[in-house]
C-alpha positions in Angstrom: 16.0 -19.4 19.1 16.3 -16.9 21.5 13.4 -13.0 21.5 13.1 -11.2 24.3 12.7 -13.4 27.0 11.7 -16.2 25.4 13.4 -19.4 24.0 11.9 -21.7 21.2 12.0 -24.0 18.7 10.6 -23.2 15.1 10.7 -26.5 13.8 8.3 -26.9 10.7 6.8 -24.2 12.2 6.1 -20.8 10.6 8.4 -17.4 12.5 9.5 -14.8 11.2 12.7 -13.2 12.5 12.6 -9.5 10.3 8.9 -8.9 12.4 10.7 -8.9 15.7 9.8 -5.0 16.3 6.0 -5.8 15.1 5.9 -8.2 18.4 8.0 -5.8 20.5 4.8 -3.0 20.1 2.1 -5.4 20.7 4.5 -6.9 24.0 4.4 -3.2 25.2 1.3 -2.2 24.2 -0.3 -5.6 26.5 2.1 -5.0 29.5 0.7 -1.7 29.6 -3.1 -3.0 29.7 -1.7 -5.4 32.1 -0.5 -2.6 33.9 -3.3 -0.6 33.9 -6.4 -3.3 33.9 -4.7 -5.7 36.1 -5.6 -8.8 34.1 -4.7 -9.5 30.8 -6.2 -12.8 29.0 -4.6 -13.3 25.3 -6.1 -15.2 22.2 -3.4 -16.1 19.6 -5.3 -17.0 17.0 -2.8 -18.0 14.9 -0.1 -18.6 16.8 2.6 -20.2 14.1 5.5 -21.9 16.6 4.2 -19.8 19.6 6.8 -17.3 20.1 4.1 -14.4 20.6 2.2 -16.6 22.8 5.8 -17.4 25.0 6.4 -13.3 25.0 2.9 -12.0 26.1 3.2 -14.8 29.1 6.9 -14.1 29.9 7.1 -10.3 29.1 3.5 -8.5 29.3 2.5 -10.7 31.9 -0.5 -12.7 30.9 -2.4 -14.4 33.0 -3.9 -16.7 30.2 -2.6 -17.0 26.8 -4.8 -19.3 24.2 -2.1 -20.5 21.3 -4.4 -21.3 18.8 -2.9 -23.1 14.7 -5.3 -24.6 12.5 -1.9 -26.3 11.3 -1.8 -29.8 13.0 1.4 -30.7 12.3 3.1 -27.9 14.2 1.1 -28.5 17.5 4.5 -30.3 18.5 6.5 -27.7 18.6 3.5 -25.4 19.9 3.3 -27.8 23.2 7.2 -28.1 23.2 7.6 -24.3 22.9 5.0 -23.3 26.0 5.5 -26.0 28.3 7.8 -23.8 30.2 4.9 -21.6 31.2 2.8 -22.9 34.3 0.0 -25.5 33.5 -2.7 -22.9 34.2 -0.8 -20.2 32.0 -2.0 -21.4 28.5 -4.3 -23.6 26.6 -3.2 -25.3 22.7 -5.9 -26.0 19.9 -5.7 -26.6 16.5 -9.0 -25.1 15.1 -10.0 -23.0 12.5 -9.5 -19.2 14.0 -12.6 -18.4 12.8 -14.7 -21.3 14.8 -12.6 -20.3 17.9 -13.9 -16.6 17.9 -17.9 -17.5 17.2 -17.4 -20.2 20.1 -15.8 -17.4 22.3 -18.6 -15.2 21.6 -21.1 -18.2 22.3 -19.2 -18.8 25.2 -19.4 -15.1 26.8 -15.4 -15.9 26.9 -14.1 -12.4 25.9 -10.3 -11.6 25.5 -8.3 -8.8 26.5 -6.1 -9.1 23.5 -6.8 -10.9 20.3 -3.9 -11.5 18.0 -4.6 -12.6 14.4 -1.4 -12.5 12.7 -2.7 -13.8 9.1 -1.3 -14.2 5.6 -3.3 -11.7 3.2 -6.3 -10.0 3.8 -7.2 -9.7 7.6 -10.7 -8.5 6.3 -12.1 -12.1 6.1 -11.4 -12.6 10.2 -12.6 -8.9 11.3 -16.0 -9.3 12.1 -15.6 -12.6 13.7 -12.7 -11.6 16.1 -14.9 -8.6 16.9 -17.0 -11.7 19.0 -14.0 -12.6 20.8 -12.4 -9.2 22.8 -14.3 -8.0 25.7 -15.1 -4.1 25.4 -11.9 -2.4 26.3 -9.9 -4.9 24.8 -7.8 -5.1 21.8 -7.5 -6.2 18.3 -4.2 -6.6 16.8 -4.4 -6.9 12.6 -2.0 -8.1 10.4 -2.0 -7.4 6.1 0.4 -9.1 3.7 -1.4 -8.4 0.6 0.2 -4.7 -0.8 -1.2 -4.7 -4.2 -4.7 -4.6 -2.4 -4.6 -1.5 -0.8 -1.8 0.2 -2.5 -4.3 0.4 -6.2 -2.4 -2.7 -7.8 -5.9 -4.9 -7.5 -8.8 -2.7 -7.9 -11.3 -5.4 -7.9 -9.9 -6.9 -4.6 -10.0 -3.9 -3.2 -13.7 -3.5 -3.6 -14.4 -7.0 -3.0 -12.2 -6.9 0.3 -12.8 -3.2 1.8 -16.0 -2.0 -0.3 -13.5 0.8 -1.4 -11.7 2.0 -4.2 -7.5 2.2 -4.0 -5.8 4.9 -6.1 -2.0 5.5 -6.7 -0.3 8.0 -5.1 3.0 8.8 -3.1 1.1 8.3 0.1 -0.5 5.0 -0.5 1.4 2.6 2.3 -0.1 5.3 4.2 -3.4 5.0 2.5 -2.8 1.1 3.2 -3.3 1.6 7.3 -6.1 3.4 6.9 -8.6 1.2 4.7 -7.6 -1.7 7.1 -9.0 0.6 10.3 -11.4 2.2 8.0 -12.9 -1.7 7.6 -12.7 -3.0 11.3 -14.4 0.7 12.4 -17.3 0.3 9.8 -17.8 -3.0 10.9 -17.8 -2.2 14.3 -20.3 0.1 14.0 -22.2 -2.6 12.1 -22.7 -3.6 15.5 -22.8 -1.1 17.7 -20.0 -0.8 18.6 -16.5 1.4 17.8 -13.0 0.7 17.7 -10.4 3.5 19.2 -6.9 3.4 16.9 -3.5 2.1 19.1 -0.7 2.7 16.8 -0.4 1.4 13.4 2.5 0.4 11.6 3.9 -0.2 8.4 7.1 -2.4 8.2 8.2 -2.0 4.6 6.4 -5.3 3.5 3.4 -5.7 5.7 1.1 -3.7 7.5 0.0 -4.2 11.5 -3.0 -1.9 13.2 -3.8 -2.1 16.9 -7.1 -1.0 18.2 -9.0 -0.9 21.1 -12.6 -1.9 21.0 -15.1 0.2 22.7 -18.8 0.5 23.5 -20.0 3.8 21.6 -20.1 3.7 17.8 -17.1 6.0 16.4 -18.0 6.2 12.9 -18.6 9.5 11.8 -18.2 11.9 8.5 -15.5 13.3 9.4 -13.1 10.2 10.3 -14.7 8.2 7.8 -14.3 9.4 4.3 -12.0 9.9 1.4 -8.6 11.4 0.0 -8.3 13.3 -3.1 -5.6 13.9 -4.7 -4.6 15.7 -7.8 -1.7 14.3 -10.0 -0.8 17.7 -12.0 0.1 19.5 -8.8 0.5 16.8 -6.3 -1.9 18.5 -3.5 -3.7 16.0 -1.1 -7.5 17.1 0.1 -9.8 14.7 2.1 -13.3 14.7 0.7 -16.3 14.2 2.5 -19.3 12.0 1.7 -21.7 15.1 0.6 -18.7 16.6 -1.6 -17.6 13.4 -3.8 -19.4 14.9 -7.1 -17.6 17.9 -6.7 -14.4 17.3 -5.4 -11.6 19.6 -7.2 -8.6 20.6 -6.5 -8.2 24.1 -4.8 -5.2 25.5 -7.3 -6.5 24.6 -10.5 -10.3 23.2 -10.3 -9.0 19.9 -11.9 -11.0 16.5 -10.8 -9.3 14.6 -7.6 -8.3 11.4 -8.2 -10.1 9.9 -5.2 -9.3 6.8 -2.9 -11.6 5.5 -0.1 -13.8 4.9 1.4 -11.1 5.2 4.9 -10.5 6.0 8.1 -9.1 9.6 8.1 -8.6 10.2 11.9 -5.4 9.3 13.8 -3.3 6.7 13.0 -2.3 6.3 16.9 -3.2 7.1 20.0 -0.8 9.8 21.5 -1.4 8.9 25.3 -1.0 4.9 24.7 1.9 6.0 22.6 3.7 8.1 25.5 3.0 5.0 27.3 4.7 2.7 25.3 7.3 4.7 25.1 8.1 5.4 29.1 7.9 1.4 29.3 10.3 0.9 26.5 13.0 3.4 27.9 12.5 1.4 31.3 13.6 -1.8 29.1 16.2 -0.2 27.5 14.4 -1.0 23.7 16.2 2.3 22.3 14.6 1.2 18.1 11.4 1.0 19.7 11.5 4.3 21.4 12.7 5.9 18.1 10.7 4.4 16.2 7.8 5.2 19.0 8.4 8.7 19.0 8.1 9.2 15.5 4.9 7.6 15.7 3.4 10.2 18.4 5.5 13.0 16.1 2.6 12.3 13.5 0.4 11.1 15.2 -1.8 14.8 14.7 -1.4 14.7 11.3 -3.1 14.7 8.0 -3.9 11.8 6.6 -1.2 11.5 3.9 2.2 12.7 3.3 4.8 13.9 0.5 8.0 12.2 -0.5 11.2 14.1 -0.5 11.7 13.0 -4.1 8.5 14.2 -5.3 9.1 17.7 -3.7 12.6 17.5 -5.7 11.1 16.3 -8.9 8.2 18.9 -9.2 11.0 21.7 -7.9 13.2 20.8 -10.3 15.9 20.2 -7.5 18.0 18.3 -5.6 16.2 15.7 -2.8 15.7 18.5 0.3 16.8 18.4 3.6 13.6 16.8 5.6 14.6 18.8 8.8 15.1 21.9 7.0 11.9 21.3 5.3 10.1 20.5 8.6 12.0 23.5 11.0 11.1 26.2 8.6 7.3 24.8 7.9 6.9 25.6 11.5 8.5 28.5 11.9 5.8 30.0 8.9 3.0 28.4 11.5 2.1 24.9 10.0 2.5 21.6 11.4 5.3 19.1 9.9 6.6 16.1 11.1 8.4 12.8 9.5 6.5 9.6 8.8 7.4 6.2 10.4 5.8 5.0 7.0 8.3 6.6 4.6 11.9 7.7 6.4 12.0 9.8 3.5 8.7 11.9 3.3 7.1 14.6 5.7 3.2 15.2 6.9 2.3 18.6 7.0 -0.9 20.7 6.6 1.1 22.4 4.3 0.4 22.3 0.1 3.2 21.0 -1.9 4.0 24.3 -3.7 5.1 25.7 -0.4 7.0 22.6 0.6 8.5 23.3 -3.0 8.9 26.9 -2.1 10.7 26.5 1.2 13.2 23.5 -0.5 14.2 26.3 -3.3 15.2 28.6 -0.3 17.3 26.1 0.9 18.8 25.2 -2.7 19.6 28.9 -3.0 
């Protein structure tokens, strides 16, 4: 098998070809630190058959990459896979990931990058790998399990994120932010804060990158909830002193409320702008579209609205997104498209005057 610039055997191993561009961000995103820092030390906690492992080496230019699988039976392949990189370059274990991180933390052995690329919830691994990335460092997150934060598993939910998940249009959205909502709030369990990268939903799963830092960030207004009212479709975040009297503005109805999440940026513009001068350099032309959408709404509120919901409560046809978006700005608000849904816009805007402004264009 051939990625980037590395080559590899998959064997019994587990990879993943469809999350090639989820591994592309995270290779940018470390070459930069690399970059910037000078030193980059990596801790794949669950590496699979090592293929981020080979690409943070070859590409962002680690200078120490820990592979670690609690699988035995794949630590073959893993040692087969990395034994192209110099002897100092890497280490292999086969330990739980959670033992590695309290062991790291015992050991004042602190990463620059800590990978843990999990099936399910990545809640049960947050605090831990909190012990293993030295301050400045960061934390890359992976989610399989949709019906969690998406409202399809209330109990879950609670259980996993101390939070309640509603349905909505904007709920892969609402997905991102409950997994940074978590890792911030335990952060500041500890004194500490955690500073958004980019975060990204690929259809199926979702992936958040975040930089830990030394200053608690949790705060009222990051950290809070979204309302949002199912007989007009508006969207409102609600703060922690309004939740027993959180209406909606146009008709005084009761919100349907979702949280507690984090409601401040998704990504961070500079590290995106970054990411993106690098990936022209490398001639990655998804990743800088994809990139630039990103850092498009990356200032925006925390939710969105689907082009088929503005249609179906407008009575019309699907609108034109960049109509939609051109003439929002034109009339002084901000609008943008979503990475998370190609066909959906964020805007400060309500929906009756998205509605509004897709009738003009009908007519």
């Amino acid at each position: 098998m051939l990625e980037g610039k590395a080559t590899f055997e998959v064997g019994s191993a587990f990879y993943n070809p469809k999350a090639e561009m989820v591994r592309d961000l995270a290779i940018l995103a470390a070459a930069i630190y690399r970059r910037d820092r000078g030193h980059l030390r990596v801790l794949d906690a669950m590496a699979g058959c090592g293929v981020r492992s080979l690409r943070y080496a070859l590409e962002s230019q680690a200078d120490f990459v820990w592979a670690n699988d609690s699988n035995s039976d794949i630590q073959g392949i893993l040692h087969q896979n990395l034994a192209q990189l110099k002897s100092k370059q890497y280490r292999i274990s086969d330990r739980d990931a959670i033992r590695v991180f309290f062991d790291c933390y015992n050991q004042q052995d602190y990463y620059d990058l800590v990978d843990v690329d999990g099936f399910g919830s990545p809640v049960p691994y947050v605090h831990a790998c909190l012990s293993a990335c030295a301050i400045g460092g960061m934390i890359y997150l992976t989610s399989t399990d949709g019906r969690t934060v998406t409202g399809r598993a209330a109990d879950n939910c609670l259980s996993d994120y101390g939070a309640v998940a509603r349905s909505h249009p904007a709920i892969h959205e609402q997905g991102l932010r409950l997994i940074l909502g978590n890792v911030q709030q335990q952060a500041a369990s500890r004194g500490m804060g955690i500073e958004p990268v980019f975060s990204y939903f690929t259809g199926q799963t979702y992936r958040v990158m975040v930089r830990l830092v030394s200053s608690i960030q949790l705060n009222e207004k990051n950290y809070g909830f979204l309302g949002f009212c199912h007989e007009c479709g508006t969207y409102q975040t609600v703060g922690w002193r309004s939740l027993g009297r959180s209406h909606c503005p146009h008709d005084q109805r009761w919100l349907v409320v979702s949280g507690a999440m984090w409601l401040g940026k998704l990504h961070d513009v500079l590290q995106i702008t970054q990411m993106i001068k690098l990936a022209k350099e490398w001639g990655w032309i998804s990743q800088v579209r994809l990139l630039e959408l990103m850092q498009a709404e990356a200032e925006m509120p925390p939710y969105f609205y689907t082009l088929g919901e503005i249609g179906r409560r407008g009575k019309l046809d699907i609108p034109k997104s960049n109509y939609l978006i051109q003439t929002l700005k034109e009339l002084g608000y901000r609008a943008s498209l979503t990475h998370v849904d190609r066909e959906a816009i964020k805007t400060d805007a309500d929906l009756k005057t998205c509605v509004r402004i897709a009738r003009t264009f009908s007519s």
